[in-house]
C-alpha positions as CSV (number, residue, x, y, z in Angstrom):
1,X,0.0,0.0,0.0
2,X,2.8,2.1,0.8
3,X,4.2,2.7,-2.8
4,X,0.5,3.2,-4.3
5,X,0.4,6.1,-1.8
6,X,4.5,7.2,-2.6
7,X,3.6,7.0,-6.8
8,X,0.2,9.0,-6.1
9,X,2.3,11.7,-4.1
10,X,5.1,11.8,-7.1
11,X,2.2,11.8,-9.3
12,X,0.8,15.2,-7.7
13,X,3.7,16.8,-7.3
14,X,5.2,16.4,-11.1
15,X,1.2,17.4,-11.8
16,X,1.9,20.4,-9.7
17,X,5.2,21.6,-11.1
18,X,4.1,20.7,-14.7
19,X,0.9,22.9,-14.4
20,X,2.4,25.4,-12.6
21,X,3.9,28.0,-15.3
22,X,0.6,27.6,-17.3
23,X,-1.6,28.2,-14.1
24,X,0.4,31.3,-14.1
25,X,0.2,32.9,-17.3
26,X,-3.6,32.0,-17.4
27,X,-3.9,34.4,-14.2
28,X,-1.8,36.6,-15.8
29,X,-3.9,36.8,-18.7
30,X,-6.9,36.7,-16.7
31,X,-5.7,40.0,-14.9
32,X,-5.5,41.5,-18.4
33,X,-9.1,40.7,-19.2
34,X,-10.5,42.1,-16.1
35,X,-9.0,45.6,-16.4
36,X,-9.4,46.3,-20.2
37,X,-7.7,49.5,-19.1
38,X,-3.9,48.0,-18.1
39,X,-4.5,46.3,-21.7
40,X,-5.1,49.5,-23.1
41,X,-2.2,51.6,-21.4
42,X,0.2,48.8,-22.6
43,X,-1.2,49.4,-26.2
44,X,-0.2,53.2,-25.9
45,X,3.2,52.0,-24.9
46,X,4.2,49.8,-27.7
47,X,2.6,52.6,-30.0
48,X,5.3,53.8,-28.8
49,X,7.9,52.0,-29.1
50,X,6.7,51.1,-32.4
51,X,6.6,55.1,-33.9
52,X,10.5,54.7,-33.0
53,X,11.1,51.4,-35.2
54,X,10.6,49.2,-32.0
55,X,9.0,46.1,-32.6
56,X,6.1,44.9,-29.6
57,X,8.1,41.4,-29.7
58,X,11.7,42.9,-29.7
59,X,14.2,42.2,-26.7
60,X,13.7,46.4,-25.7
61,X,10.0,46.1,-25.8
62,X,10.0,42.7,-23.8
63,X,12.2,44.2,-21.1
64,X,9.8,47.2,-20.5
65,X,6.9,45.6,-20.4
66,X,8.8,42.8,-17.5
67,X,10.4,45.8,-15.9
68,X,7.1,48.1,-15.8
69,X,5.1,45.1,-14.9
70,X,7.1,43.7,-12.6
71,X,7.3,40.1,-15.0
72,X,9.8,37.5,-16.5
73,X,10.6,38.5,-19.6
74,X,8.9,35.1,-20.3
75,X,5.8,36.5,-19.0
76,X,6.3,39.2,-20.5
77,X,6.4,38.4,-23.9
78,X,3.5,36.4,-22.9
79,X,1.3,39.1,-21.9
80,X,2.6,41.9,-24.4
81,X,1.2,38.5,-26.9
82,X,-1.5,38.5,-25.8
83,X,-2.5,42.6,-25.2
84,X,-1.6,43.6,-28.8
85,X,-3.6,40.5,-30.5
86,X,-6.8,41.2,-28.2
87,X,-6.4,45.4,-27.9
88,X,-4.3,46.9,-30.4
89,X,-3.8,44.7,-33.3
90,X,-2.2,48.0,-35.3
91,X,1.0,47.2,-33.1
92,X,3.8,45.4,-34.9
């Protein structure tokens, strides 16, 4: 009985870690739904970026949105993804 229970514990906890990133980007993403405004701000800042040549997806727009958001840059190519196909899909 005791290794059912060890294999079911192993079994949660890979579960856990494996879900884990995804659980957080859907919050992310979540956040960005609920306050059409943040997505809307982060439009006006890639505008931005891109009236000076500076593409949404580039390394300096990445780092902007994770340093103003507080992110990865992971997560923040995630959400900057996500904003400008949703709110502002004029931003390159």
């Amino acid at each position: 009985m005791v290794p059912v229970l060890r294999f079911f514990a192993l079994l949660a906890a890979s579960l856990a870690l494996w879900a884990g990133p995804g659980a957080a980007q859907s919050a992310l993403l979540e956040s960005v739904k609920a306050n059409p405004a943040k997505a809307k701000a982060l439009c006006g800042q890639l505008r931005q970026l891109n009236a000076q040549g500076v593409a949404s997806n580039s390394p300096q727009a990445v780092s902007m949105v994770a340093r103003e958001q507080n992110l990865s840059p992971m997560d923040a190519e995630v959400l900057s993804t996500y904003v400008v196909g949703l709110y502002c899909p004029d931003v390159r």
